[in-house]
TITORMAR-371563 format. One record per residue (C-alpha): residue number from 1; residue in three letters; z, y, x. Coordinates in steps of 0.5 Angstrom, whole numbers, m for minus. Layout:
REM residues N
ATOM    i   aa      Z      Y      X
ATOM  NUM  ALA      Z      Y      X
...
This chain:
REM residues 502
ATOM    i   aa      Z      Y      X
ATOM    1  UNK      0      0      0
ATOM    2  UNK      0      5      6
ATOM    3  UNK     m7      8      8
ATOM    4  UNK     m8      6     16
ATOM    5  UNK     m6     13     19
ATOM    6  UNK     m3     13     26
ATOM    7  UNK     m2     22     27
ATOM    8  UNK      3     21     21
ATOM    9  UNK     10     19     22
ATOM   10  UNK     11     13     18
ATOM   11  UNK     18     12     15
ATOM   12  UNK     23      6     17
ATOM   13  UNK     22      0     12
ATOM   14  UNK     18     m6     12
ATOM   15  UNK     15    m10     18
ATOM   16  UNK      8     m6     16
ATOM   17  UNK     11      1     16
ATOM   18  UNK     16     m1     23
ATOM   19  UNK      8     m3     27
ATOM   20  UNK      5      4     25
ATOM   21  UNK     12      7     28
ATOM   22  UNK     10      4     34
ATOM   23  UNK      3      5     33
ATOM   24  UNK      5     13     33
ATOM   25  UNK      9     13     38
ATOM   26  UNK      4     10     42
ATOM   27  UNK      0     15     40
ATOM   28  UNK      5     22     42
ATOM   29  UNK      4     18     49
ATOM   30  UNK     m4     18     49
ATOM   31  UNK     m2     26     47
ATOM   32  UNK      3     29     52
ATOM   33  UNK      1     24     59
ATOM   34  UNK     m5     22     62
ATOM   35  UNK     m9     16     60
ATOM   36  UNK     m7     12     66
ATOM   37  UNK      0     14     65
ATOM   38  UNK      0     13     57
ATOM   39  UNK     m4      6     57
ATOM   40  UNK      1      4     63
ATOM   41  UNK      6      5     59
ATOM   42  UNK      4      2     52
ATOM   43  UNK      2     m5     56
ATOM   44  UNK      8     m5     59
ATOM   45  UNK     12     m4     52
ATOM   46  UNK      8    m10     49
ATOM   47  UNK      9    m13     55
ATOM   48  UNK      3    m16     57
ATOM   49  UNK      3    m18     63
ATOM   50  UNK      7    m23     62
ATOM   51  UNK      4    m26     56
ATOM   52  UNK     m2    m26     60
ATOM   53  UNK      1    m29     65
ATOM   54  UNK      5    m34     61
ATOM   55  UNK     m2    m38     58
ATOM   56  UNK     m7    m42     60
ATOM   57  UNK    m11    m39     65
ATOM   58  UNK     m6    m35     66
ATOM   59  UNK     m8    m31     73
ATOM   60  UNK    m14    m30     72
ATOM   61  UNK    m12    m27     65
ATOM   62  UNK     m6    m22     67
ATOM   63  UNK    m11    m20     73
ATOM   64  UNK    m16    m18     69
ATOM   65  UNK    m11    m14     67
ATOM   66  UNK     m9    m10     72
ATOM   67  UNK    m17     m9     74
ATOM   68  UNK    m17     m6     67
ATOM   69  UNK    m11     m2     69
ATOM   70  UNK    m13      0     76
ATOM   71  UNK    m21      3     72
ATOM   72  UNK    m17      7     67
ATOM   73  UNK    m13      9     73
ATOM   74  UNK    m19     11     78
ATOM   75  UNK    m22     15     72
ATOM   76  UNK    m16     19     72
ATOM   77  UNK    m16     20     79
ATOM   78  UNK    m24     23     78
ATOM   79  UNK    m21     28     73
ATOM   80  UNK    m23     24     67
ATOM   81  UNK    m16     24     63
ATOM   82  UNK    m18     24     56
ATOM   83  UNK    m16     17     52
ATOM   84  UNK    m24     17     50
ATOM   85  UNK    m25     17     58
ATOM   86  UNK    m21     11     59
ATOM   87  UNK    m24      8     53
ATOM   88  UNK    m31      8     57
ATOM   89  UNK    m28      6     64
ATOM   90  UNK    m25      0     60
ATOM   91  UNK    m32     m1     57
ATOM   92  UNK    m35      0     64
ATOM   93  UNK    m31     m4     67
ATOM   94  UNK    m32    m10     63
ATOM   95  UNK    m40     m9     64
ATOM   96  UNK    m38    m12     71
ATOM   97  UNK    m39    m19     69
ATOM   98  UNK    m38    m21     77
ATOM   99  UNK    m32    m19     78
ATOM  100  UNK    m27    m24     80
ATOM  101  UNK    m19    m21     81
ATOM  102  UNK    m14    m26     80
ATOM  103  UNK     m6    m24     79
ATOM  104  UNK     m5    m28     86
ATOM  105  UNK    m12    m27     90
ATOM  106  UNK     m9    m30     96
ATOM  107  UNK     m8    m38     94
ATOM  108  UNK     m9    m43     98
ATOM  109  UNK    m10    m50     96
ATOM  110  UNK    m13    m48     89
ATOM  111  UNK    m21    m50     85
ATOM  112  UNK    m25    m44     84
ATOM  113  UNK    m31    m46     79
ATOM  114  UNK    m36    m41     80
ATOM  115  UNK    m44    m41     78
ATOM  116  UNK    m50    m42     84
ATOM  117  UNK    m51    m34     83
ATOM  118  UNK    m43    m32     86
ATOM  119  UNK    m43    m39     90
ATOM  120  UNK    m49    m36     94
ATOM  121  UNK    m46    m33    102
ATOM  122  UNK    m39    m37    101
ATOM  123  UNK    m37    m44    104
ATOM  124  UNK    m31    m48    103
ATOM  125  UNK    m29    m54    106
ATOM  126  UNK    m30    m59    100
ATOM  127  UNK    m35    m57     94
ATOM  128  UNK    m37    m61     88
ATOM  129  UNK    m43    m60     84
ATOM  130  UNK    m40    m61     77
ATOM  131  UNK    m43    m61     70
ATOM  132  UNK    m49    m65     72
ATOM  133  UNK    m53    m64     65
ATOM  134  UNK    m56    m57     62
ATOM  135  UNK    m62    m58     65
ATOM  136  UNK    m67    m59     61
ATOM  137  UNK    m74    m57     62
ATOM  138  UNK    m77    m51     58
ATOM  139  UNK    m84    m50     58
ATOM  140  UNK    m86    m43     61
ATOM  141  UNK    m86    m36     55
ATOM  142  UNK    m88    m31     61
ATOM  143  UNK    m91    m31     67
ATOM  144  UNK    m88    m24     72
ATOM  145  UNK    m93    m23     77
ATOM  146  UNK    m90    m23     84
ATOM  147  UNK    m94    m20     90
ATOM  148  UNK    m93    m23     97
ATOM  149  UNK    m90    m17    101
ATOM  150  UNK    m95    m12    104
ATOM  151  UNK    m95    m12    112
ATOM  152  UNK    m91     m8    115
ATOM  153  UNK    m96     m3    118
ATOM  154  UNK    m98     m1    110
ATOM  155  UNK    m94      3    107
ATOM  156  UNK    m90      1    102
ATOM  157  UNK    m93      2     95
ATOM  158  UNK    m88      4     89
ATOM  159  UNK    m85     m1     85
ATOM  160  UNK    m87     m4     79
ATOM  161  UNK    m88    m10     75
ATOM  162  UNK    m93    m13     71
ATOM  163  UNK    m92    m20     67
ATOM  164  UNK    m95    m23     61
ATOM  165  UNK    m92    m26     55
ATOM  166  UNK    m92    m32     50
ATOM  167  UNK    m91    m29     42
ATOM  168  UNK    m89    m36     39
ATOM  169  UNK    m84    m36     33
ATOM  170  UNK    m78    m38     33
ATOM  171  UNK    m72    m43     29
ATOM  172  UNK    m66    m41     33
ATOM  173  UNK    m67    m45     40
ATOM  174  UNK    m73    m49     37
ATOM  175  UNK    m80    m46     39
ATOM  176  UNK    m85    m45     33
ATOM  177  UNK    m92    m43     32
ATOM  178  UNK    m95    m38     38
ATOM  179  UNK    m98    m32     34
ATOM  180  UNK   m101    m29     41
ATOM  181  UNK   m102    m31     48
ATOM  182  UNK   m105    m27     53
ATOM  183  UNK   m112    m29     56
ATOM  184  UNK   m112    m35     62
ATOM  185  UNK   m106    m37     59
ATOM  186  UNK   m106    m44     62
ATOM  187  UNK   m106    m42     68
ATOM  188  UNK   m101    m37     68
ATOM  189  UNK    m95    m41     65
ATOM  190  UNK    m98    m47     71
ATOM  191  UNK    m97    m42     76
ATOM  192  UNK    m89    m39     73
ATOM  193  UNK    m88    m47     73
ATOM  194  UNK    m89    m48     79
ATOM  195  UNK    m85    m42     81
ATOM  196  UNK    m79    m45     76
ATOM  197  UNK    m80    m52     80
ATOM  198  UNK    m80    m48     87
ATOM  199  UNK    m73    m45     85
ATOM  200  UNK    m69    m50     83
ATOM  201  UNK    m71    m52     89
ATOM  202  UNK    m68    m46     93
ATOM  203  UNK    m62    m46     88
ATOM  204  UNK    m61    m55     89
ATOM  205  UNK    m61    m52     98
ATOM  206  UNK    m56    m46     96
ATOM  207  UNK    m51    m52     92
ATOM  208  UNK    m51    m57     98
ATOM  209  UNK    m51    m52    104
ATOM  210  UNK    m44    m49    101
ATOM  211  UNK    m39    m56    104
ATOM  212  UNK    m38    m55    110
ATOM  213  UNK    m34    m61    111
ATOM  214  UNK    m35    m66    105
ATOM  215  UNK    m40    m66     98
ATOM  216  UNK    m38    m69     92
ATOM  217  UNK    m44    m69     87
ATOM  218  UNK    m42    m72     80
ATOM  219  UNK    m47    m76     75
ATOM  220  UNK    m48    m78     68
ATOM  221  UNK    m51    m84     66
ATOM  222  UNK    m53    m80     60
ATOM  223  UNK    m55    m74     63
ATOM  224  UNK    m59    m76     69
ATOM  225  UNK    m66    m73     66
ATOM  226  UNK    m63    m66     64
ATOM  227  UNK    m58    m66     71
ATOM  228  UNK    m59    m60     76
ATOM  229  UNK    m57    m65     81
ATOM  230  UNK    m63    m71     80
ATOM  231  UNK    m68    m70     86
ATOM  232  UNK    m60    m72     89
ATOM  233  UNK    m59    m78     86
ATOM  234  UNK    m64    m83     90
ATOM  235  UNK    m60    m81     97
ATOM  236  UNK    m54    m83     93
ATOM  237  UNK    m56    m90     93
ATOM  238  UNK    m55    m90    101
ATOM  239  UNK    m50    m92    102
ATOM  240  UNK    m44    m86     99
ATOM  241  UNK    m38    m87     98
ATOM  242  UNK    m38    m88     90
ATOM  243  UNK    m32    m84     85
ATOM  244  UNK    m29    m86     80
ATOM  245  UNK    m26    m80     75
ATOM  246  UNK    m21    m83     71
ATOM  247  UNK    m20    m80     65
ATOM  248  UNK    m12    m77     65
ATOM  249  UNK     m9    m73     58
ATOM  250  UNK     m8    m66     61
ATOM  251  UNK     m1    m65     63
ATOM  252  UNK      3    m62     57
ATOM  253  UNK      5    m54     58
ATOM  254  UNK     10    m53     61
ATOM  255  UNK     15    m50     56
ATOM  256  UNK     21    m45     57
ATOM  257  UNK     28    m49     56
ATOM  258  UNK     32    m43     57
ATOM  259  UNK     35    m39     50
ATOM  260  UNK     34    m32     48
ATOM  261  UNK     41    m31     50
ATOM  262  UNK     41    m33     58
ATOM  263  UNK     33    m30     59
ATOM  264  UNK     37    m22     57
ATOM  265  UNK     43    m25     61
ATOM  266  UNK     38    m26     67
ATOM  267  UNK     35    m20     65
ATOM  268  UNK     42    m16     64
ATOM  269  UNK     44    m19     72
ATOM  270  UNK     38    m18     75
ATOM  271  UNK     38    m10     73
ATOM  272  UNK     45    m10     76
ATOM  273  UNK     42    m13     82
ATOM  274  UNK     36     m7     82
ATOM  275  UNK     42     m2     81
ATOM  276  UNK     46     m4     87
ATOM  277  UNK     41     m5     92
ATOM  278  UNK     37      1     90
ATOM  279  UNK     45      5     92
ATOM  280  UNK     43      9     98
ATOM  281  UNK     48      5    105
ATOM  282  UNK     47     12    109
ATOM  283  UNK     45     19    107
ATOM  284  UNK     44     25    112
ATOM  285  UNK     48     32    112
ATOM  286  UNK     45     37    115
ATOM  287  UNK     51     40    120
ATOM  288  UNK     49     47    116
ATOM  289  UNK     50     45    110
ATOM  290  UNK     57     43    112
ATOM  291  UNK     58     48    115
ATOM  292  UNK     57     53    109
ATOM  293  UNK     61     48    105
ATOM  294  UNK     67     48    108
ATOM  295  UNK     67     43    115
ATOM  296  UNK     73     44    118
ATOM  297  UNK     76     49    120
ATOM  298  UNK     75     53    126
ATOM  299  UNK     80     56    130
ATOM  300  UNK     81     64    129
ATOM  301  UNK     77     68    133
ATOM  302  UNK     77     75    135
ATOM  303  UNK     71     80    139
ATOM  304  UNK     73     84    145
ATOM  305  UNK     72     82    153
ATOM  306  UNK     68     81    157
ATOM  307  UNK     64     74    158
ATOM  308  UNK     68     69    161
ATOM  309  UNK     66     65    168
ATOM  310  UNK     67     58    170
ATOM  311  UNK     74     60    171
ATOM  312  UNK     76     62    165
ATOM  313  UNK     81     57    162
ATOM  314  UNK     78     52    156
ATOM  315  UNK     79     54    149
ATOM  316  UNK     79     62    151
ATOM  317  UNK     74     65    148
ATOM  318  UNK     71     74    147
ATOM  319  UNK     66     77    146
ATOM  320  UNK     60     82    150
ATOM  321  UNK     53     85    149
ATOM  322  UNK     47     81    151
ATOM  323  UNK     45     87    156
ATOM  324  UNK     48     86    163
ATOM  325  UNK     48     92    165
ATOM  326  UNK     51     95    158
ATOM  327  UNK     47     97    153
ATOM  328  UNK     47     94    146
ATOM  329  UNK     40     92    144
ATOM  330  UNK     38     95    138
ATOM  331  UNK     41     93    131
ATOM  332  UNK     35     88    127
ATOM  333  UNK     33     92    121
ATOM  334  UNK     36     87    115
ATOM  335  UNK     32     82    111
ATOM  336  UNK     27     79    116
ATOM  337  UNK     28     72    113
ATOM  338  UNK     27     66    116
ATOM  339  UNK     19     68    119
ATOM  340  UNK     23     72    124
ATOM  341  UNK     28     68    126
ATOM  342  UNK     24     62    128
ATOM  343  UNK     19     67    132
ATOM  344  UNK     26     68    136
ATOM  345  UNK     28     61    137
ATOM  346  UNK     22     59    139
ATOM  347  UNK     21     64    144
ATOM  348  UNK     28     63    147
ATOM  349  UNK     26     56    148
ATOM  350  UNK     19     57    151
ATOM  351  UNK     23     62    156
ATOM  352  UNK     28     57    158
ATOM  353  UNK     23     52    158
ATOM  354  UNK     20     57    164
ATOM  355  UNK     15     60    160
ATOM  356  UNK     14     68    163
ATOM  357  UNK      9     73    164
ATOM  358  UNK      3     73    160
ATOM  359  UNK      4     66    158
ATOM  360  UNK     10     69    155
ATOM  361  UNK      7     74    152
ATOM  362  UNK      1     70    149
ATOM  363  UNK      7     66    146
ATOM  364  UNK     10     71    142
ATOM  365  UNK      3     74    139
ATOM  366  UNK      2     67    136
ATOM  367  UNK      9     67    134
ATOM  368  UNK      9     73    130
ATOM  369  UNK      2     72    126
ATOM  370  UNK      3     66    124
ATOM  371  UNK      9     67    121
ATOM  372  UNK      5     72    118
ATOM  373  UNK      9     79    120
ATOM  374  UNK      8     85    120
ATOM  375  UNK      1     87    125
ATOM  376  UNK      0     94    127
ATOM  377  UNK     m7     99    127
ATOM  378  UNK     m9     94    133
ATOM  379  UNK     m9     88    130
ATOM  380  UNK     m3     87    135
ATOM  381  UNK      5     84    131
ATOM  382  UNK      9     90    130
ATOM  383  UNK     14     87    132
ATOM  384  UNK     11     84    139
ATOM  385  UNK     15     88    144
ATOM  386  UNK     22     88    141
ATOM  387  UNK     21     80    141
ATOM  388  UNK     19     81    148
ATOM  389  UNK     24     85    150
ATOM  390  UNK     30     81    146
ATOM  391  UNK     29     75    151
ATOM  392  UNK     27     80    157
ATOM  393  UNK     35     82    156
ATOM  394  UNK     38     73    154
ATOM  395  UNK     34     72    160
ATOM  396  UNK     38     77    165
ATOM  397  UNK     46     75    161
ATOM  398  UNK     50     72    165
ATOM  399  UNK     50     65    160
ATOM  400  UNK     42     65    161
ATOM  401  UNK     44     65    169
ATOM  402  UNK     49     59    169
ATOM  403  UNK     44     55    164
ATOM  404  UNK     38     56    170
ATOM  405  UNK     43     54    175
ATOM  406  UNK     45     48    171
ATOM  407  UNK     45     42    173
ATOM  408  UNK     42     40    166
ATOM  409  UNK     38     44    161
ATOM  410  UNK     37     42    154
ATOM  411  UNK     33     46    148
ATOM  412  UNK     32     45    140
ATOM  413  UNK     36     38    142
ATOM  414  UNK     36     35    135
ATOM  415  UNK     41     29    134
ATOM  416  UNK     44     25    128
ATOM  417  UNK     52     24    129
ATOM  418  UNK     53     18    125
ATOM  419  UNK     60     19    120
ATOM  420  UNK     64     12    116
ATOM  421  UNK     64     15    109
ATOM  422  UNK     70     15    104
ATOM  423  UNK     71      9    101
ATOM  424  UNK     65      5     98
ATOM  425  UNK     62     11    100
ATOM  426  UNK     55     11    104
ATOM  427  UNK     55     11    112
ATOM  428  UNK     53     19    114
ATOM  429  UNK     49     22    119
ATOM  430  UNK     51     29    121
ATOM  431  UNK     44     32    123
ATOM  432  UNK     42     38    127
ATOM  433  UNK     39     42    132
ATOM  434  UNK     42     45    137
ATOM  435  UNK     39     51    141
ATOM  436  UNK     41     50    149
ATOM  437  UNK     46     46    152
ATOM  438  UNK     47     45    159
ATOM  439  UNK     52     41    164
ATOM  440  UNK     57     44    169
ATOM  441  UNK     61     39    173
ATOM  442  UNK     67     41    168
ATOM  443  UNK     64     39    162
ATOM  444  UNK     58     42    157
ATOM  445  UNK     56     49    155
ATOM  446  UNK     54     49    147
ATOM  447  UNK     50     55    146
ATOM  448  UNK     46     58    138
ATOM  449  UNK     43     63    137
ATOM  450  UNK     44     67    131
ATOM  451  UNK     38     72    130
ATOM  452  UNK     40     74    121
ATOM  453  UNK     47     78    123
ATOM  454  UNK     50     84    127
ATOM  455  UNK     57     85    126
ATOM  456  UNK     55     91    123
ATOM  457  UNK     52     88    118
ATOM  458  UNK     54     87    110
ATOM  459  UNK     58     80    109
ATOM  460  UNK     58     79    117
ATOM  461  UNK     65     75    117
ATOM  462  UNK     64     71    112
ATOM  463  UNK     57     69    116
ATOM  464  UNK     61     70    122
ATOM  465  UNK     66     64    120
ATOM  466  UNK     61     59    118
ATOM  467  UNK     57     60    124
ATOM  468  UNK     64     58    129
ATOM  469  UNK     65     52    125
ATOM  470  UNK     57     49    124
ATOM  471  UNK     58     50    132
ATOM  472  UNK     65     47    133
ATOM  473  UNK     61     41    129
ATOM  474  UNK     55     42    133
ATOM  475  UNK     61     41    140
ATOM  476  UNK     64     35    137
ATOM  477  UNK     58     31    135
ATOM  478  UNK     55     32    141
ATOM  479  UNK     62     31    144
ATOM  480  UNK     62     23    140
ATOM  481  UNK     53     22    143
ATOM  482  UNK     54     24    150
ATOM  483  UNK     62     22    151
ATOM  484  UNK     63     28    155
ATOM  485  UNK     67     34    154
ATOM  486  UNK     65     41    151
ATOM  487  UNK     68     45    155
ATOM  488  UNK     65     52    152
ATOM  489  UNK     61     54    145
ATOM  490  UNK     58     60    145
ATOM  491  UNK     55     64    139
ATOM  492  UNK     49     69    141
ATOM  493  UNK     48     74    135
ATOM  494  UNK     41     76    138
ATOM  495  UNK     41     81    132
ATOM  496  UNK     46     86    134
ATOM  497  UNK     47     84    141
ATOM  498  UNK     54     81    140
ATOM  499  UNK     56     74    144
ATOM  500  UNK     63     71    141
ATOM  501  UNK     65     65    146
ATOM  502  UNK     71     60    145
């Protein structure tokens, strides 16, 4: 009593009103995803796959599937994501009667039956030359004109194609009266005849010549005038081993013993499976993200001093301007963002790799633009010569003097600080990069760079407090991978030309 109308919501109700509200459902997918998407989605609802899989031929059915799937998939993949566009993709695809895509392609020690035309190229250790019957002779109603190849000093003429055809009536299979025929008739039929015989005989050599170490050719006695095989059966009297087929009932379908209760059982226990496997056992945590969480607490530190030597004491810290010889660089304008800071990071690290010079200076041109900063009416970066002369003054401070005369110098050393977690929590990997480090011969020296901050600067304490605990985490990381002291961290505020130790 209902008009087949899938848009239309049907009410819940009768198993006719239930299977229209499945049928809108489906449609409201077709409607917001993509036909690969949607069609995916539907299959996997009715479930079939496994229905396919489950019944006869069952490989070969459920792989037929995902061939479908994978047509519909690859239109969308050229744009075509319409419903009608898979629709044609599916048809498209059945058209294809060659294809061959078995759930489990791989397979060993299986049968695959194929016709002479498929079996053509291919070899396989045992062949069967099954069904010996269907062959019976047919007398010719057309006759295609087949010209031998024109020699090769010639040049190919277009293709084309000339035959000849036999008008007869017809009862079903049963040929009738002829109503035309062309002229010379007899002769051409005897001459597709002869083509037809030569044929067989290519097909029968292709049939033979496909086992390469054993040819089995079947034969019934009732049959033996309309088997293809027939011009074999004279040689199989010399001598070939003789088989008997015996005749076995197929084996019984195997059927599914387990209830309906243990299959949701099963299926409750392995997605508990799934779920727990798919747990992560470790995560990684950035040191900065650590840092600006909380981290652990680093010890109060203060501004004012003068850069400490090799004889400091361990733990005293203070504070200078990156100029030696006493004049502060001048305060970074705000709001560079991150292009300027990873220009200055990684000009320091080509000077503390040895870079100089015009190298230097090419270095930092490339920099700037492709960070995209500001150019100036020369095409050349604004900002050029402040960079240059930011790492002219690093390189003449006394900490850059120490790291060149060090005994080891690292720069942008990236390293993951393995952490147990809480209790059922997953392994952590402290992850980050440090600017410089280098080695005295009483411990290391952990050198950042901070190119977003000048003490003058708006919220520069609380920045300033989670610098001093992403370097102590940075310090106590690389105290854990090295087994060797940190004997001194230090925080270049390249922005404002402050430098903090401790």
């Amino acid at each position: 009593g209902f008009r087949f109308d899938v848009p239309p919501a049907a009410p819940p109700g009768t198993p006719v009103q239930q299977a229209l509200g499945t049928l809108h459902e489906f449609w409201q997918w077709t409607r917001s995803q993509p036909a690969d998407a949607a069609v995916a989605a539907i299959v996997d609802h009715l479930g079939l796959l496994p229905y396919a899989a489950s019944g006869e031929l069952g490989e070969s059915r459920a792989g037929a599937l995902t061939y479908a799937l994978d047509a519909v998939r690859t239109a969308v993949l050229q744009g075509e994501t319409s419903l009608l566009a898979a629709v044609a993709a599916l048809e498209a695809a059945l058209e294809v009667e060659d294809a061959e895509t078995p759930l489990e392609p791989g397979r060993e020690q299986v049968v695959r039956v194929m016709n002479l035309h498929k079996a053509k190229g291919l070899e396989a250790p045992v062949v069967m030359l099954a069904f010996p019957t269907g062959a019976g002779d047919h007398e010719p109603d057309r006759h295609i004109v087949r010209p031998a190849a024109a020699p090769s000093a010639q040049p190919a003429a277009a293709p084309t194609a000339t035959g000849y055809l036999l008008i007869q009536e017809r009862d079903g299979d049963r040929r009738g009266r002829v109503l035309a025929r062309p002229l010379d008739w007899d002769n051409l039929a005897g001459e597709e005849r002869r083509y037809a015989e030569a044929e067989k005989d290519r097909l029968l050599y292709v049939a033979v010549t496909r086992a390469a170490e054993e040819l089995v050719i079947s034969r019934c006695a009732r049959t033996e005038s309309k088997s293809p095989w027939r011009l074999l059966y004279p040689v199989l009297q010399n001598g070939w081993e003789r088989l008997e087929i015996v005749r076995r009932p197929p084996p019984p379908r195997k059927k599914l013993e387990a209830t309906a209760e243990q299959i949701q059982a099963r299926a409750q226990a392995a997605e508990a499976a799934r779920k727990a496997a798919a747990e992560p056992s470790w995560k990684a945590v950035t040191v900065t993200a650590l840092a600006r969480a909380g981290g652990e607490a680093a010890a109060g530190l203060a501004i004012g001093g003068a850069l400490p030597g090799d004889a400091e004491a361990p733990g005293s810290f203070a504070a200078s301007r990156l100029d030696a010889g006493g004049a502060a660089l001048p305060a970074a304008p705000a709001g560079r963002g991150a292009e300027w800071g990873t220009a200055v990071h990684a000009a320091l690290e080509a000077a503390a790799r040895g870079e100089s010079g015009e190298r230097l200076r090419s270095l930092c041109r490339g920099l700037l633009v492709a960070a995209e900063r500001p150019l100036g009416p020369t095409g050349e970066p604004e900002e050029l010569e402040e960079l240059l002369e930011l790492v002219r003054r690093v390189g003449d401070h006394p900490m850059w003097q120490r790291a060149r005369q060090a005994e080891r110098v690292l720069v942008e050393v990236p390293f993951a600080d393995p952490r147990s977690g809480a209790a059922g929590q997953p392994l952590e990997l402290y992850e980050g990069i440090i600017d410089l480090v280098f080695r005295e011969p009483d411990g290391w020296v952990l050198v950042d760079y901070k190119t977003d901050a000048a003490a003058a600067a708006p919220g520069f304490e609380a920045r300033q407090e989670r610098y001093r605990r992403q370097v102590d985490l940075y310090a106590e990381a690389w105290e854990r991978l090295t087994g060797e002291r940190v004997k001194q961290r230090i925080l270049l505020y390249t922005a404002g030309g402050d430098a903090e130790v401790w």
